[in-house]
TORGU-766640 format. One record per residue (C-alpha): x, y, z; chain; residue in one letter. Coordinates in nm, 3 decimals. Each point is the difference from the previous one (the first is absolute). Layout:
BEGIN
{{X,Y,Z},"A","A"}
...
REM end
This chain:
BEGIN
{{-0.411,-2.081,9.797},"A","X"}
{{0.050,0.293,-0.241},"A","X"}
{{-0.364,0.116,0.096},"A","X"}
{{0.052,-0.069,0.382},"A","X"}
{{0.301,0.179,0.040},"A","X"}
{{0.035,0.284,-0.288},"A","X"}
{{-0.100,0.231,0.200},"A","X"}
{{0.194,-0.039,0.316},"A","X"}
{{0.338,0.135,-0.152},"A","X"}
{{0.087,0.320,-0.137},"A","X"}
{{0.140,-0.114,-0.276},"A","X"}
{{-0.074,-0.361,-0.107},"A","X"}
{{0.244,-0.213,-0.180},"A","X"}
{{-0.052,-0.303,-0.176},"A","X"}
{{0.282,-0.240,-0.208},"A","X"}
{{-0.181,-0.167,-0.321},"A","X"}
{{0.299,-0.201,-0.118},"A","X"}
{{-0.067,-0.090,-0.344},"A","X"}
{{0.305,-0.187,-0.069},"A","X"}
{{-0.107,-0.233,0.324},"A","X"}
{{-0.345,-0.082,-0.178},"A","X"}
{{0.166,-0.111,-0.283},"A","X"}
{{0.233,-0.177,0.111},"A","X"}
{{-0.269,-0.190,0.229},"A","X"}
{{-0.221,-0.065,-0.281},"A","X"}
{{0.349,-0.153,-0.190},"A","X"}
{{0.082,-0.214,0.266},"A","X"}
{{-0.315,-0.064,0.203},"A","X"}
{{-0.324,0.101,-0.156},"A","X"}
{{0.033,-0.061,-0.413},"A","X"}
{{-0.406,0.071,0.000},"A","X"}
{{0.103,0.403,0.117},"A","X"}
{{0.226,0.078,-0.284},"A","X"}
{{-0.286,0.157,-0.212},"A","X"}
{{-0.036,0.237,0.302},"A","X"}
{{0.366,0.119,-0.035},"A","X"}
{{0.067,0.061,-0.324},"A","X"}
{{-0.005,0.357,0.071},"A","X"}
{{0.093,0.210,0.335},"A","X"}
{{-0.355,0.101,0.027},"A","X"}
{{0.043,-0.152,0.353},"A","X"}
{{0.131,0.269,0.085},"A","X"}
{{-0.283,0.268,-0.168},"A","X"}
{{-0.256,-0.230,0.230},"A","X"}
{{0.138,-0.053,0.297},"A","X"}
{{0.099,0.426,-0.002},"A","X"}
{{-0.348,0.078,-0.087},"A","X"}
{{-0.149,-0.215,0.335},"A","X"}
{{0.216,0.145,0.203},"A","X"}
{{-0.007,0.342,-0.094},"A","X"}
{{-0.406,-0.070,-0.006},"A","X"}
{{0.087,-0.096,0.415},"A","X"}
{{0.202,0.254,0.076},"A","X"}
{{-0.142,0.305,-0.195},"A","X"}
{{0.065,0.275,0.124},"A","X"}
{{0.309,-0.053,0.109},"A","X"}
{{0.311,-0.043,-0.189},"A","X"}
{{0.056,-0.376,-0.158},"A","X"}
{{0.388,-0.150,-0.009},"A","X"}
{{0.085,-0.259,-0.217},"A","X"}
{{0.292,-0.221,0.014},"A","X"}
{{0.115,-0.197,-0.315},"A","X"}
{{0.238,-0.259,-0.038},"A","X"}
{{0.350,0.002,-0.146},"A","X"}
{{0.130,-0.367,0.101},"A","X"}
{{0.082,-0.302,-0.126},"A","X"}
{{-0.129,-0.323,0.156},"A","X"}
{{0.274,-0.257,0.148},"A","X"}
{{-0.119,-0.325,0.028},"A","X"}
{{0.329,-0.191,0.131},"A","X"}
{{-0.186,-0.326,0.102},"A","X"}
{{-0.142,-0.046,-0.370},"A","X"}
{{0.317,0.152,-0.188},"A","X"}
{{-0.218,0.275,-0.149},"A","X"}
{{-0.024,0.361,-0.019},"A","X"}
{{-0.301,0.234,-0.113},"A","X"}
{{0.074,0.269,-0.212},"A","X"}
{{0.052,0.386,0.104},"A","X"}
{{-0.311,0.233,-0.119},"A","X"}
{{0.115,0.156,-0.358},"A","X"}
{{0.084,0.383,-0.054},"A","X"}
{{-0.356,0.010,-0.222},"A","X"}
{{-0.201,-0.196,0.272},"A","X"}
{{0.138,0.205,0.263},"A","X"}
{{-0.088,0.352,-0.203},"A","X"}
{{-0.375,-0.178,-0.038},"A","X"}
{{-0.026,-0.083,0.361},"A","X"}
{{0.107,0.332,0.094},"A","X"}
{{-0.263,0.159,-0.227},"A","X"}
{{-0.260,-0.230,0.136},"A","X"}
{{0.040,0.086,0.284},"A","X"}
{{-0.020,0.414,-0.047},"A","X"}
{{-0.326,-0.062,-0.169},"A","X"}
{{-0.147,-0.198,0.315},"A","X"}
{{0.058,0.311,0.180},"A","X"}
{{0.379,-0.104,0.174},"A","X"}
{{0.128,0.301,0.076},"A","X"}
{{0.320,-0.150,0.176},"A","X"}
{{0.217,-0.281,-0.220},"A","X"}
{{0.292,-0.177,0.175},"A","X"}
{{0.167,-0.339,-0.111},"A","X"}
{{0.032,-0.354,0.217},"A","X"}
{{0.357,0.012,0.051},"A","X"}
{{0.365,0.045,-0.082},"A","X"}
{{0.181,-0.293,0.143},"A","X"}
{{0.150,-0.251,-0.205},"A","X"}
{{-0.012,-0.265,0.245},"A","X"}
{{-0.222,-0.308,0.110},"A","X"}
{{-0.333,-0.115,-0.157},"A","X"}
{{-0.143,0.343,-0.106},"A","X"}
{{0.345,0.123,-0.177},"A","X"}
{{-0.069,0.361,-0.073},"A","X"}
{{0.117,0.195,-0.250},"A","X"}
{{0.327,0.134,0.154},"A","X"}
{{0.160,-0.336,-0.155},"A","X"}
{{0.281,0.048,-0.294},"A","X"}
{{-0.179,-0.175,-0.279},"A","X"}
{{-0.163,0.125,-0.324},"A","X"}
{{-0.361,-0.015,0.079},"A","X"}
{{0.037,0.174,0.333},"A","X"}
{{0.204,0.281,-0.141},"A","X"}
{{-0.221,0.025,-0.257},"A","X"}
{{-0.303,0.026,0.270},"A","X"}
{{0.177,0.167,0.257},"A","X"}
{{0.062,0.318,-0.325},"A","X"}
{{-0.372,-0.003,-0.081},"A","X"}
{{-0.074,0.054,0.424},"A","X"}
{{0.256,0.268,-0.057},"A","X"}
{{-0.203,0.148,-0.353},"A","X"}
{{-0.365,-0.068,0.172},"A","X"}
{{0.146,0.246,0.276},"A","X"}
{{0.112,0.269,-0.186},"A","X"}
{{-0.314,0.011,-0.177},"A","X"}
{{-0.265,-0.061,0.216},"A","X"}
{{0.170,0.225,0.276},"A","X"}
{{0.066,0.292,-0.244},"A","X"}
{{-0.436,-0.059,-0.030},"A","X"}
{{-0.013,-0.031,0.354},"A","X"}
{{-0.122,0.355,0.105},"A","X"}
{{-0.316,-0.094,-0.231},"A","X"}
{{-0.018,-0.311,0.099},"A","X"}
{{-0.016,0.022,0.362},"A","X"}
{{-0.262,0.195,-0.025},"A","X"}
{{-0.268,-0.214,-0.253},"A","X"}
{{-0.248,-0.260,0.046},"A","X"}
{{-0.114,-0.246,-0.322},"A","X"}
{{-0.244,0.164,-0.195},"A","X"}
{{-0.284,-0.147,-0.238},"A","X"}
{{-0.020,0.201,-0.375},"A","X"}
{{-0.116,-0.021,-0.310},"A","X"}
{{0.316,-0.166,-0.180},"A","X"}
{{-0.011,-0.192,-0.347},"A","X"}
{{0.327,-0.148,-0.063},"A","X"}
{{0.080,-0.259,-0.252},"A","X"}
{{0.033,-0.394,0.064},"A","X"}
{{0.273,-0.091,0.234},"A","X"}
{{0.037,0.386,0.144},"A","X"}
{{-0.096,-0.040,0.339},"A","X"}
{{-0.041,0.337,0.158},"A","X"}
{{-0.122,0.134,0.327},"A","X"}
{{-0.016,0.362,0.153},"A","X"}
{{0.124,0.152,0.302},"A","X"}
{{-0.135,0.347,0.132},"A","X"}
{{0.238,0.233,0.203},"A","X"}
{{-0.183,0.262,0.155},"A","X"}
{{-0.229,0.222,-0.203},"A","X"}
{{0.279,0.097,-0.298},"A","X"}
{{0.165,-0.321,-0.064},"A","X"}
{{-0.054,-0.362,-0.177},"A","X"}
{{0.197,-0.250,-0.041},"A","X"}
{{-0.028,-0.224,-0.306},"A","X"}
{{0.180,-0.360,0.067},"A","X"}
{{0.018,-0.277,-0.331},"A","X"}
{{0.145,-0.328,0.011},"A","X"}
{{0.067,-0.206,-0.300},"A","X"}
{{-0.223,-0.276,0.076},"A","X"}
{{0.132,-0.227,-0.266},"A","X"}
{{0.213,-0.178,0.208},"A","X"}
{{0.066,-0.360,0.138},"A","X"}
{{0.212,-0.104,0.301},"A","X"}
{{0.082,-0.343,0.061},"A","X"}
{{0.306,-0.216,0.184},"A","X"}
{{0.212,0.142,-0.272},"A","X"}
{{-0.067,0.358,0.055},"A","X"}
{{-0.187,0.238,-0.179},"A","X"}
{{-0.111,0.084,-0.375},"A","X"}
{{-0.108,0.342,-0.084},"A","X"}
{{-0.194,0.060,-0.359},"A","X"}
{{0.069,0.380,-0.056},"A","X"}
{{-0.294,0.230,-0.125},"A","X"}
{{0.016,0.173,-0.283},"A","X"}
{{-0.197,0.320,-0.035},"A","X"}
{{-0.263,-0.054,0.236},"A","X"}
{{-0.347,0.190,0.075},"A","X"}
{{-0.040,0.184,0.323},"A","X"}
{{-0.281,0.226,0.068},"A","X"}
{{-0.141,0.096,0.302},"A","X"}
{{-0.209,0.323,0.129},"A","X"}
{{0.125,0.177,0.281},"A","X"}
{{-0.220,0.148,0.318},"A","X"}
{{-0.185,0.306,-0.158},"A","X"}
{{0.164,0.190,0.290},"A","X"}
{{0.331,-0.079,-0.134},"A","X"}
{{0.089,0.205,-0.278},"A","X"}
{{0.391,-0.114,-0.126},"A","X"}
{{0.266,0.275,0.001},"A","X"}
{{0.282,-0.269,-0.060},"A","X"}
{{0.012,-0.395,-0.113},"A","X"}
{{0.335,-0.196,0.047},"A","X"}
{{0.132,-0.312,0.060},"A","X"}
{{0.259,-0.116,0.318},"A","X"}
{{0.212,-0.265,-0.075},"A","X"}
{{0.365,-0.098,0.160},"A","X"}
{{0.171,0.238,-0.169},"A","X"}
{{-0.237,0.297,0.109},"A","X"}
{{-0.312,0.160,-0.169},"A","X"}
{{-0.020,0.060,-0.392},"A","X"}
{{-0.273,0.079,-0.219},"A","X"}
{{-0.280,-0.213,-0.113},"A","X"}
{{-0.223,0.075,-0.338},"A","X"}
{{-0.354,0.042,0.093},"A","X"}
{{-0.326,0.208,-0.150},"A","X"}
{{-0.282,0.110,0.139},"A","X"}
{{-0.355,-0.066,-0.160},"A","X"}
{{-0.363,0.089,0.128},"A","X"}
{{0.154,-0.074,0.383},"A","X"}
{{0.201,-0.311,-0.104},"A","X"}
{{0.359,-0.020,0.051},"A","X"}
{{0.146,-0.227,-0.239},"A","X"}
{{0.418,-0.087,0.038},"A","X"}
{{0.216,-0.101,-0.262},"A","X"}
{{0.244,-0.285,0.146},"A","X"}
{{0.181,-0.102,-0.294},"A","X"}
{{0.130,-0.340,0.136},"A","X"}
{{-0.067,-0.116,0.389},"A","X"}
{{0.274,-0.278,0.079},"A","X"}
{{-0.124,-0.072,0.376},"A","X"}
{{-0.170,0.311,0.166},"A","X"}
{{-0.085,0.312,0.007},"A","X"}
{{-0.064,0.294,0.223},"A","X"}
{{-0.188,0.332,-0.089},"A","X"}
{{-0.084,0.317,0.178},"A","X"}
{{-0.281,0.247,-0.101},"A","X"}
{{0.033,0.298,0.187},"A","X"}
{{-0.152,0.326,0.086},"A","X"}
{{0.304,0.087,0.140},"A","X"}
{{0.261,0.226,-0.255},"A","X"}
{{0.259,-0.065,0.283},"A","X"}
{{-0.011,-0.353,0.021},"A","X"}
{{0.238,-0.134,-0.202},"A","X"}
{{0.266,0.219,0.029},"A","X"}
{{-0.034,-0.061,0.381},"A","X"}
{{-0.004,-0.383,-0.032},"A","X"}
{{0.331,0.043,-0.298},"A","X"}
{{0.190,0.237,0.251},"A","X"}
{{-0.050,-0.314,0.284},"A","X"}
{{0.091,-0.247,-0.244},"A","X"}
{{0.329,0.197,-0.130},"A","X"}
{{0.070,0.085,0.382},"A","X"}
{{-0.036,-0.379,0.115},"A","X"}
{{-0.044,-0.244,-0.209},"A","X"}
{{0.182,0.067,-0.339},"A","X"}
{{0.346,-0.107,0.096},"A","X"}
{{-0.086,-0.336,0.129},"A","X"}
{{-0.205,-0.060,-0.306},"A","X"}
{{0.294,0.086,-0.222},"A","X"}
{{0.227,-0.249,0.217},"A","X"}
{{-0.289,-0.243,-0.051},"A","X"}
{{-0.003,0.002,-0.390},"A","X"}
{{0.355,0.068,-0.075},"A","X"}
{{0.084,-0.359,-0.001},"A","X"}
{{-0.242,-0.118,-0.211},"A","X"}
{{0.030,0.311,-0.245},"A","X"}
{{0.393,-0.102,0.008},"A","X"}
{{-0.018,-0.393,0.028},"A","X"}
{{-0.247,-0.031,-0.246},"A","X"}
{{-0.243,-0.183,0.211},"A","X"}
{{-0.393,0.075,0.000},"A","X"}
{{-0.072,0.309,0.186},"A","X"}
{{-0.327,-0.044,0.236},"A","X"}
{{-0.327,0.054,-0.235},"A","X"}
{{-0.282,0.287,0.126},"A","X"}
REM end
């Protein structure tokens, strides 16, 4: 279907529920739960579709309910905060250049993540994070397409590239040491790991930063006979990278970020900077 009709629409959307897989394979299919482990669905699924509807613009919908299941007195779990920030990153490096979230309402057999409990607040702040960061990256990111480099990272760094224009790339890493099962989700952080990769030899870098939900800050890197190496330090969950050609970059993404999206991330963290309770991991 993806092939049939991806390139009828302008923009094509497509909803890869993760959360719905795996709760399937819990309560239906046992034999799938090696497939769902990890929210690669959603990587795979983006990457056919985006294959379909190339070159238009891809859409992707993720999930952010719970599953009701009143006749069996049982409920699925809601997506975790880390699963979420992976899905979302998936999804980028597919080549999604729209993100929204399957739904709100806290009512019914789908109850989304508008209900008053802990694990939908605690999803619902992460949506809130994801936004802040990816849109303060949106002018770049609107404007890319996944891109194949030389990149040598080390073992459980998964990285792929996105190209914006002729001046811009976009450097995504996900800690792939993770494990998400009925439970929820369990997240090995890196320490120190390896990241080299060599830019287009058209694309000579005036400026290399990082964009997270608290804005853009610096990131150690080196440059070495046209390798750009990075120096992470420690990578909880993702990561998200720009190497530009472009001095006025940042400060143009920073002033959009302090202009829209700094106050509600403040309002976001406060309570878990004052509570005590585990701020959202990048």
């Amino acid at each position: 279907n993806w092939y049939l009709y991806g390139q009828l629409p302008d923009i094509m959307a497509a909803d890869p529920y993760y959360v719905n897989r795996l709760k399937d394979a819990y309560w239906s299919h046992p034999s799938r739960l090696p497939l769902y482990v990890k929210p690669t669905y959603v990587y795979a699924i983006g990457q056919v579709c985006r294959s379909a509807c190339a070159p238009r613009p891809l859409h992707l919908i993720l999930n952010s309910c719970s599953w009701v299941d009143q006749e069996n007195s049982r409920e699925f779990r809601y997506s975790t905060p880390e699963e979420k920030r992976i899905e979302a990153y998936y999804a980028l490096a597919a080549g999604a250049t729209g993100l929204s979230y399957w739904w709100f309402t806290p009512y019914g057999q789908c109850r989304g993540c508008g209900a008053d409990d802990a694990a939908a607040r605690a999803l619902r702040r992460e949506i809130g994070l994801l936004g802040a960061e990816l849109r303060t990256a949106g002018p770049v990111l609107v404007r890319s397409c996944p891109v194949e480099l030389p990149v040598t990272a080390s073992r459980y760094l998964w990285v792929r590239t996105l190209l914006a224009g002729d001046d811009t790339l976009v450097v995504l890493c996900v800690n792939d040491d993770h494990l998400c099962d009925r439970n929820g989700t369990v997240v090995q952080p890196l320490e120190n790991p390896q990241l080299r990769l060599q830019p287009p030899g058209w694309l000579k870098p005036a400026d290399v930063f990082e964009i997270t939900s608290e804005g853009t800050r610096d990131v150690g890197h080196a440059t070495s006979d046209a390798w750009l190496s990075f120096d992470l330090g420690t990578v909880q969950v993702t990561r998200m990278l720009v190497v530009t050609a472009d001095n006025n970059l940042r400060r143009e993404l920073q002033s959009q970020y302090d202009a829209k999206f700094a106050g509600n991330v403040k309002r976001l963290l406060e309570p878990a900077r004052t509570h005590g309770v585990r701020a959202p991991r990048q």
